[in-house]
C-alpha positions as CSV (number, residue, x, y, z in Angstrom):
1,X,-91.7,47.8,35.8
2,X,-90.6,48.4,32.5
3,X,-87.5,46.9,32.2
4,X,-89.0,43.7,34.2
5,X,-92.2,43.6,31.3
6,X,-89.3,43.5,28.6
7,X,-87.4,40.8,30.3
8,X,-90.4,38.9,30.6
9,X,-91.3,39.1,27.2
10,X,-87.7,38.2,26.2
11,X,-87.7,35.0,27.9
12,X,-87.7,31.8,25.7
13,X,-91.5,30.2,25.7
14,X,-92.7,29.0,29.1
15,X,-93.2,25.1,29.4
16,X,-96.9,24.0,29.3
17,X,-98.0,24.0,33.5
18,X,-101.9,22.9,33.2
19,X,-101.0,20.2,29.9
20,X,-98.7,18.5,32.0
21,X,-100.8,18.2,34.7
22,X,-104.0,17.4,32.8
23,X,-102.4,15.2,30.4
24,X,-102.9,10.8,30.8
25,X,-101.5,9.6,33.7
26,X,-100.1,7.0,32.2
27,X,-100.3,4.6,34.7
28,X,-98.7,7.0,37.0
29,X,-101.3,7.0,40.4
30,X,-101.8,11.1,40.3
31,X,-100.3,14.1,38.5
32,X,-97.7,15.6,41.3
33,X,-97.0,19.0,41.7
34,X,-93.5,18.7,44.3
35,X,-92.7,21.3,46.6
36,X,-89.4,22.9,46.9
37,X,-89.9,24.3,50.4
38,X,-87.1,25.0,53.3
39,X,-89.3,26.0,56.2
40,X,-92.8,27.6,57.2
41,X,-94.7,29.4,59.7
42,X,-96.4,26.0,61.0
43,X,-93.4,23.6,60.8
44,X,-90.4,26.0,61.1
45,X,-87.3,25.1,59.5
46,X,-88.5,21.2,57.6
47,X,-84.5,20.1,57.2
48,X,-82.7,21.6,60.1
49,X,-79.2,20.7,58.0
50,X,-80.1,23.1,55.4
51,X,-80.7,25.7,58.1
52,X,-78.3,28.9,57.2
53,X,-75.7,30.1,59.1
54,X,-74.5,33.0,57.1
55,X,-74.0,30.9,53.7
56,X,-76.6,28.0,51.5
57,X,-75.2,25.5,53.9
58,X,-75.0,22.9,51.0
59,X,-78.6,23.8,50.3
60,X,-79.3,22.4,46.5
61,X,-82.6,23.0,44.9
62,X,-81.9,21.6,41.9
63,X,-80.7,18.1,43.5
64,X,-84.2,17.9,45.1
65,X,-85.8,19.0,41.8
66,X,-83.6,16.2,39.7
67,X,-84.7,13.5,42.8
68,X,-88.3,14.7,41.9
69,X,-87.9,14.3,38.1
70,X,-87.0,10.7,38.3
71,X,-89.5,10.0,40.7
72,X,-92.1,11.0,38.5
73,X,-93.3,14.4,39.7
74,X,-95.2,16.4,36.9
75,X,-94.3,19.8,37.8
76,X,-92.3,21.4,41.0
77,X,-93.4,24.5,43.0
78,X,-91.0,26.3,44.4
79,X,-90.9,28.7,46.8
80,X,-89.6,32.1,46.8
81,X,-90.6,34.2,49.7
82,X,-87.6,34.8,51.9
83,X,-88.7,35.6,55.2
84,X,-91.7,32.9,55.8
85,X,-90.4,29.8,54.0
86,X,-86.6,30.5,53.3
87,X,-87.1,30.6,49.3
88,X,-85.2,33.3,46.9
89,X,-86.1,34.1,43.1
90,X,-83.2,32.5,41.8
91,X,-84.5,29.3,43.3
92,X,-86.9,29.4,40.0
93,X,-84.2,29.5,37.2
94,X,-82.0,26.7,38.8
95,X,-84.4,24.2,39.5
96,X,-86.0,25.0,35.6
97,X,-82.3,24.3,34.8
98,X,-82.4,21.1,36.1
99,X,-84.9,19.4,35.1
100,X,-87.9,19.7,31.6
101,X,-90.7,19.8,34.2
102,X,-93.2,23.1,34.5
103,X,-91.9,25.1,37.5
104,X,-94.8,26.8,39.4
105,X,-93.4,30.5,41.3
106,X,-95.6,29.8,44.8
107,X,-95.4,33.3,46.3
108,X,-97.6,36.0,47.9
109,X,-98.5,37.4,44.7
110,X,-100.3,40.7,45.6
111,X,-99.2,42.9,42.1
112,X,-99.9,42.1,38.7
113,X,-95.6,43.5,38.3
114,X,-94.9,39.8,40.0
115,X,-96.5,38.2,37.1
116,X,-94.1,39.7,35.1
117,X,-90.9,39.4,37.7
118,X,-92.0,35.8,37.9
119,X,-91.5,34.9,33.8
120,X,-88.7,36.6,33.9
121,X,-87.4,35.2,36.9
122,X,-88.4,32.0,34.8
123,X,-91.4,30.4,36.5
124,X,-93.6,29.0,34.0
125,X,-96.9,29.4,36.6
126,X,-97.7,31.3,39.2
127,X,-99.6,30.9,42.5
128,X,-102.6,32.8,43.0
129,X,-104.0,32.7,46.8
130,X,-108.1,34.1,46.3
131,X,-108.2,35.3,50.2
132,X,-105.5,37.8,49.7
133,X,-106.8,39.0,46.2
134,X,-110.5,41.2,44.5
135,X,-112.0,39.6,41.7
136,X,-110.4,42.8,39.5
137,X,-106.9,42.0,41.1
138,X,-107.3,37.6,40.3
139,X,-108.5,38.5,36.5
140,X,-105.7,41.4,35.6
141,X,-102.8,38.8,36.9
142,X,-104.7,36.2,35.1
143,X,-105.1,37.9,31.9
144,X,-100.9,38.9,32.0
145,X,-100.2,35.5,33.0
146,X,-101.8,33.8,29.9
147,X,-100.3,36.6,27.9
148,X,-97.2,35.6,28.7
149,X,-97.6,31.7,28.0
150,X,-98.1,31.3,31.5
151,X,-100.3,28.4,33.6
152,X,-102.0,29.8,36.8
153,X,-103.1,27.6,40.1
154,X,-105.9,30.1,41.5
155,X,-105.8,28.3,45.3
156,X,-108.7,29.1,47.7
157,X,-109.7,27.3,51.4
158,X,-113.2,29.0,52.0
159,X,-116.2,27.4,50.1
160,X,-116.9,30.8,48.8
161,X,-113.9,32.0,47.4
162,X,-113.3,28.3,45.8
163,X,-116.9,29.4,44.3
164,X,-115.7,32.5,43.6
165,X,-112.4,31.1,41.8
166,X,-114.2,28.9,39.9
167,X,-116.2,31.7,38.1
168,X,-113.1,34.4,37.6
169,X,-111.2,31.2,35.8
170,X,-114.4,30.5,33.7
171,X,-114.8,34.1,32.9
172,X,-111.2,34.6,31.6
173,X,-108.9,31.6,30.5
174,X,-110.6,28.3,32.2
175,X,-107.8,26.1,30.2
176,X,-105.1,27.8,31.6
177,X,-106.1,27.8,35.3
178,X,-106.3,24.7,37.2
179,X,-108.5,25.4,40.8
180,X,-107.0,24.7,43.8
181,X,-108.3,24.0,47.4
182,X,-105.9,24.2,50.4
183,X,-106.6,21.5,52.7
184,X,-104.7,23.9,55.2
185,X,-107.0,26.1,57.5
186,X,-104.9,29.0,58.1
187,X,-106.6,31.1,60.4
188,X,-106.3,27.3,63.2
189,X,-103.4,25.9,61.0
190,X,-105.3,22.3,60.8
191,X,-105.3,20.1,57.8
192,X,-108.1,17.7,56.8
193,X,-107.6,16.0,53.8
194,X,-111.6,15.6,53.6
195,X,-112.0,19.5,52.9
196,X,-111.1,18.7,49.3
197,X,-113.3,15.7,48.9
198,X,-116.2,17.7,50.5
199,X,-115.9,20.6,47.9
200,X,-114.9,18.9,45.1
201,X,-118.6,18.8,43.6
202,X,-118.4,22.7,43.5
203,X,-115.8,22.5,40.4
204,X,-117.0,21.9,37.2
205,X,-114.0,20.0,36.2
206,X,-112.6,17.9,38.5
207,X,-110.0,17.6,36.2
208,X,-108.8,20.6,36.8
209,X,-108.8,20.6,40.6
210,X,-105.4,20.4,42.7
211,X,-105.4,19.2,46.1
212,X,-102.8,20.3,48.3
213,X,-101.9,19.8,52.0
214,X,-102.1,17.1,54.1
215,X,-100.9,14.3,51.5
216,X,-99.2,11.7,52.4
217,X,-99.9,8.4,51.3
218,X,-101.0,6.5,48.1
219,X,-104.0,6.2,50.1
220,X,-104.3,9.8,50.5
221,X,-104.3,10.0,46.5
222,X,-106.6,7.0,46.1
223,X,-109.1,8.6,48.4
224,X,-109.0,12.2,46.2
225,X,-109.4,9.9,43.2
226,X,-112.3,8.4,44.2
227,X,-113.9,12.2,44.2
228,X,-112.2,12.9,40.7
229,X,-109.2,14.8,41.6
230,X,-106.1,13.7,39.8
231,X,-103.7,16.1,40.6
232,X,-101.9,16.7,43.9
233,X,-99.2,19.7,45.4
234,X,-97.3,17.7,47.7
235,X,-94.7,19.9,49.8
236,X,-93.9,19.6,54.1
237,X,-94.2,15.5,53.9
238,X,-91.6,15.4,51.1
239,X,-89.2,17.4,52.2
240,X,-89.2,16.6,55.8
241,X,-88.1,12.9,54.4
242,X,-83.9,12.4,54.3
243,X,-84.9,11.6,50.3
244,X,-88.1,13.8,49.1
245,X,-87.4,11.8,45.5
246,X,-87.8,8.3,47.1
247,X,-90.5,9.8,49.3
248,X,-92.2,10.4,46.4
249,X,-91.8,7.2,44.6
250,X,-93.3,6.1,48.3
251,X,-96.3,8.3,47.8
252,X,-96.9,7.0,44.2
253,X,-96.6,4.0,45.2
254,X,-93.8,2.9,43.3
């Protein structure tokens, strides 16, 4: 733990997660978070030609970041967990290579020593999941995310624990944690885009609400910004396209 706090601390200044992602669209249709994400438990393996054999296969994370970029995606997500979605660590400091964008660690984040693996590792956010996690456990990785310059997405699907969310962010750092709701029902695995329009009135800020799941048209975004929401994680219907970047210039409407 020790040597991974000092690496963490040694690493240069993490990019600015929630200012990019709160900051003028710009004519842009929605502030995207894009998702860097080989396979999961629902879908399986999303791009069968990147499926391993024993080597990456070609598999490039930083190609798919750079098609992102120009596409106009505000941040990436990126996913690290091996054995559920196919992810590594040193997925983070490639794609952050690649591209100026804010890369968010999404991860089962269980430990506030991940916090510190994760800056080091060189994700500029991490993911916060408020089923899995006590209030004590969300506010210490919270409080050593913002210590280290970090942005936190502090994601919830229950009405209660997005309630819940809501008041641990406004207790500790509410500027540096934008409130996500997970259109995805895990315990059925079905996704209704509607779940987010239906809570949305229980943020504060509906600035500072992410959507994610379930997007995948400019209608899609249109429809979350009638409710106020302005910001959008975008992962399964990207990559499952032959280009996610162009996909995402689809989604924007571009």
């Amino acid at each position: 733990m020790a040597n991974i706090e000092r690496a963490a601390r040694a690493e240069a200044p993490a990019r600015d997660f929630v200012g990019e992602l709160t900051a003028p669209l710009n004519g842009l249709r929605a502030a995207i978070i894009s998702e860097i994400k080989r396979k999961s438990p629902s879908a399986g393996w999303i791009r069968p030609e990147y499926e391993p054999s024993g080597s990456e296969d070609g598999f490039a994370p930083e190609d798919i970041a750079r098609r992102y970029h120009r596409a106009g995606a505000r941040a990436i997500s990126c996913l690290t967990d091996g054995p559920y979605f196919g992810g590594r660590l040193d997925y983070l400091q490639r794609v952050r290579a690649a591209v100026p964008m804010p890369v968010l660690r999404k991860d089962f984040m269980v430990d506030v020593w991940q916090v510190f693996e994760s800056r080091a590792a060189g994700a500029d956010a991490i993911l916060l999941i408020a089923e899995c996690l006590s209030d004590s456990e969300i506010t210490e990785m919270i409080e050593a995310a913002v210590e280290l310059g970090m942005g936190v997405l502090l994601e919830s699907h229950d009405e209660a624990n997005l309630v819940r969310s809501t008041r641990l962010a406004g207790q500790t750092h509410p500027k540096q944690v934008l409130i996500g709701i997970n259109n995805r029902d895990l315990r059925v695995m079905k996704v209704d885009l509607g779940h987010t329009t239906r809570l949305s009135s229980k943020v504060p800020d509906a600035g500072m609400l992410v959507s994610e799941s379930g997007i995948k048209t400019a209608d899609d975004l249109d429809r979350l910004a009638d409710s106020g929401v302005r910001i959008a994680l975008v992962g399964e219907h990207l990559m499952a396209q032959p280009d996610p970047g162009r996909a995402l210039e689809t989604l924007l409407g571009n």
